[in-house]
N, C-alpha and C positions, 0 to 999 in steps of 0.2 A: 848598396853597402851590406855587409854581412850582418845579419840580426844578431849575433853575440859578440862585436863590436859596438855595434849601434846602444846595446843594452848596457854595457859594462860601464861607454859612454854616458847615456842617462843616470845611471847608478852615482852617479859620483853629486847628483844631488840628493838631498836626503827624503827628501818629498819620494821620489821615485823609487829608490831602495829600500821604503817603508812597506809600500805598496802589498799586497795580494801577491801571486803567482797570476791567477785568473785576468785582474784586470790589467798588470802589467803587461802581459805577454797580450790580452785585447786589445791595448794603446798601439801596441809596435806592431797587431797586425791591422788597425784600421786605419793608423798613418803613414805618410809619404813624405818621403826624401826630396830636398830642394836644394840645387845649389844657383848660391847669385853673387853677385859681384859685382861692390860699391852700388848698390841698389837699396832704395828706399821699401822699406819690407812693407810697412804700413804708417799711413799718417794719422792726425791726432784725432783728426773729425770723420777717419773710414770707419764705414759702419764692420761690426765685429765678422768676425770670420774665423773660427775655432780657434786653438790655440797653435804655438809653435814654441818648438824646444834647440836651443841652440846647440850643434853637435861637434864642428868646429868653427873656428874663427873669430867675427870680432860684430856683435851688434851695440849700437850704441844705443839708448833710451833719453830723449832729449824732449824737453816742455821750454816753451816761451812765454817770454811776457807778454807783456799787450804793447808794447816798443820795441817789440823783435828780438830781445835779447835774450840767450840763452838762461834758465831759472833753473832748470835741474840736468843734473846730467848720471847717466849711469851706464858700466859697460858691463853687459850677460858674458859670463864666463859658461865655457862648454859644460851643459847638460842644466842649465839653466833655462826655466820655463817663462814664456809671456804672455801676456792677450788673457789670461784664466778670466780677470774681472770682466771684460768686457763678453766674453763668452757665455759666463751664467746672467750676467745680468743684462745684457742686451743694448747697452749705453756704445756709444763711440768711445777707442782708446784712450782718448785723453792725453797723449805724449805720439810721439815719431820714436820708429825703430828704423834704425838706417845700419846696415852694414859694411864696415872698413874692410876694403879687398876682399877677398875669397872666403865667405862661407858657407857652410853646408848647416842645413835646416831641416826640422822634423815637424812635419806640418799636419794636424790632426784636425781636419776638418771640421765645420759648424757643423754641418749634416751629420755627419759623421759620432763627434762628441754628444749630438742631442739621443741620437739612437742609444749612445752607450749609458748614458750616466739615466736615461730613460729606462734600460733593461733591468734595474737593481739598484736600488735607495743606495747601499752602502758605495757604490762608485760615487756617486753623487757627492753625500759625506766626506771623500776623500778628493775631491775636489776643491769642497770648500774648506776642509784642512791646509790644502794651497795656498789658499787666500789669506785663511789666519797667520800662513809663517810669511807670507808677505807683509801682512798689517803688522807683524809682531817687529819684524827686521825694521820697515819705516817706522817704528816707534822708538824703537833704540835709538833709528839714526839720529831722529828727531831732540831726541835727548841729548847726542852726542852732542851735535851743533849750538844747541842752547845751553850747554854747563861746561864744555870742556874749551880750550884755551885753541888757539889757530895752529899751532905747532903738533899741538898732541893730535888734535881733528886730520891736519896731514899725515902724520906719521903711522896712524890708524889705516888712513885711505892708502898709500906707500904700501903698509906691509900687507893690506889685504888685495893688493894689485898683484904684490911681489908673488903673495902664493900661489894663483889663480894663472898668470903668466909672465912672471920671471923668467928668465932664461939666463943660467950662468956663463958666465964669460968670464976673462984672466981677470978683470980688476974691478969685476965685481955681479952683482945681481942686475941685469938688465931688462927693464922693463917697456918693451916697445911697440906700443898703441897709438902713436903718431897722437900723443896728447900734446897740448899746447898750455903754454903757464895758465892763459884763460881757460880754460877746460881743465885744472886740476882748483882753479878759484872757484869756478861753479862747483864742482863736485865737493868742496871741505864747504861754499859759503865765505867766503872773503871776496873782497877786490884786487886788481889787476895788482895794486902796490902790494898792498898785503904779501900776495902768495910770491910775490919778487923777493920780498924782503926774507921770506921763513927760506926758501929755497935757498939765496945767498948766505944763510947763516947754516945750512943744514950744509953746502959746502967749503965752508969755511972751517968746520968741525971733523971735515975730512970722512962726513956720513953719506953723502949722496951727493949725485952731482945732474944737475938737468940741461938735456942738450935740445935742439930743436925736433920737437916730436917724441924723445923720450927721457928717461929717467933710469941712473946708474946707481944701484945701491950699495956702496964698501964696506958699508958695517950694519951687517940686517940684527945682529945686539942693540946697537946701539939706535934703532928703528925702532923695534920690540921695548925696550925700554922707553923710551918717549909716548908708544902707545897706550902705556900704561899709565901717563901720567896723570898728576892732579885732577880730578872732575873740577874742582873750585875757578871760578876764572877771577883773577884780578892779580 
């Protein structure tokens, strides 16, 4: 892949478009290109293995219970980073990264990252800067789930899917990750009925519509406006 492709790609996170000149331009030349397809990148308990930056396509981030059933779910949009915690701190992932059909991966090795962020304190620092806008995002989400109401917590998830991989069509914003009603419950925190119910009323409203695998958005207003709604629940 062309290195100012590659870069323009990473850019669109903010973590990376912060960056140095020096160390940016060190990352893109100590890491390697991967492409896989519907392959499981890493599971919860492999021992760490540097990081990997998603460039296209689709990874998923998925934790289970201890009854097998899906607990979290998250899907990496391109130029989004993984693995950073288990990389500094040496612990196993803690969650599965599995990727839907074809994507291409920016793979920055353990050997690799140890040499770098070893060459110069301030790489290092900007690593765990990583970390921080990770813990900072899980803390909002954390928030979100415990103040805000099942509808608004969808409509949040909706329109941050929509921006990330939308695709317009005639009749609307189409968003297609091959998600399942249960995999958009895991992702807001509801059950199976629940997110039945918010979906059924969100197309009743003539707002969106869920078909097998993905989700149609007619009115990204009237999304945008429910995202914003009430923190108060009751």
């Amino acid at each position: 892949m062309n290195k100012a492709v590659l870069k323009a790609v990473l850019r669109k996170n903010k973590w990376f478009a912060g960056l140095t000149p020096a160390l940016a331009d060190s990352i893109l030349r100590l890491g390697r290109i991967r492409t896989v397809d519907n392959s499981l990148v890493y599971s919860a308990s492999d021992a760490r293995d540097g990081l990997i930056a998603l460039v296209s396509g689709q990874v998923r981030l998925t934790s289970f219970s201890l009854s097998g059933n899906p607990s979290f779910l998250l899907i990496s949009s391109p130029g989004s980073w993984i693995g950073v915690t288990s990389a500094l701190d040496g612990r196993p992932y803690g969650y599965d990264a599995f990727t839907i059909g074809k994507a291409v991966l920016f793979h920055l090795s353990q050997e690799r990252f140890e040499a770098l962020i070893n060459e110069n304190h301030e790489y290092y620092s900007a690593f765990v800067r990583m970390v921080c806008d990770h813990l900072r995002v899980s803390m909002q989400n954390l928030i979100i789930v415990r103040n805000r109401r099942p509808l608004h917590r969808l409509a949040q998830e909706l329109q941050r899917l929509a921006e990330r991989h939308g695709r317009q069509a005639k009749n609307g914003l189409v968003i297609d990750l091959r998600l399942s009603q249960e995999d958009l419950a895991v992702m807001i925190g509801v059950g199976r009925q629940t997110i039945n119910r918010l979906l059924k009323s969100l197309e009743q409203d003539g707002i969106a519509t869920a078909k097998y695998a993905s989700v149609t958005i007619h009115d990204l207003d009237a999304i945008e406006r429910l995202s914003l709604g009430d923190d108060a629940e009751g």
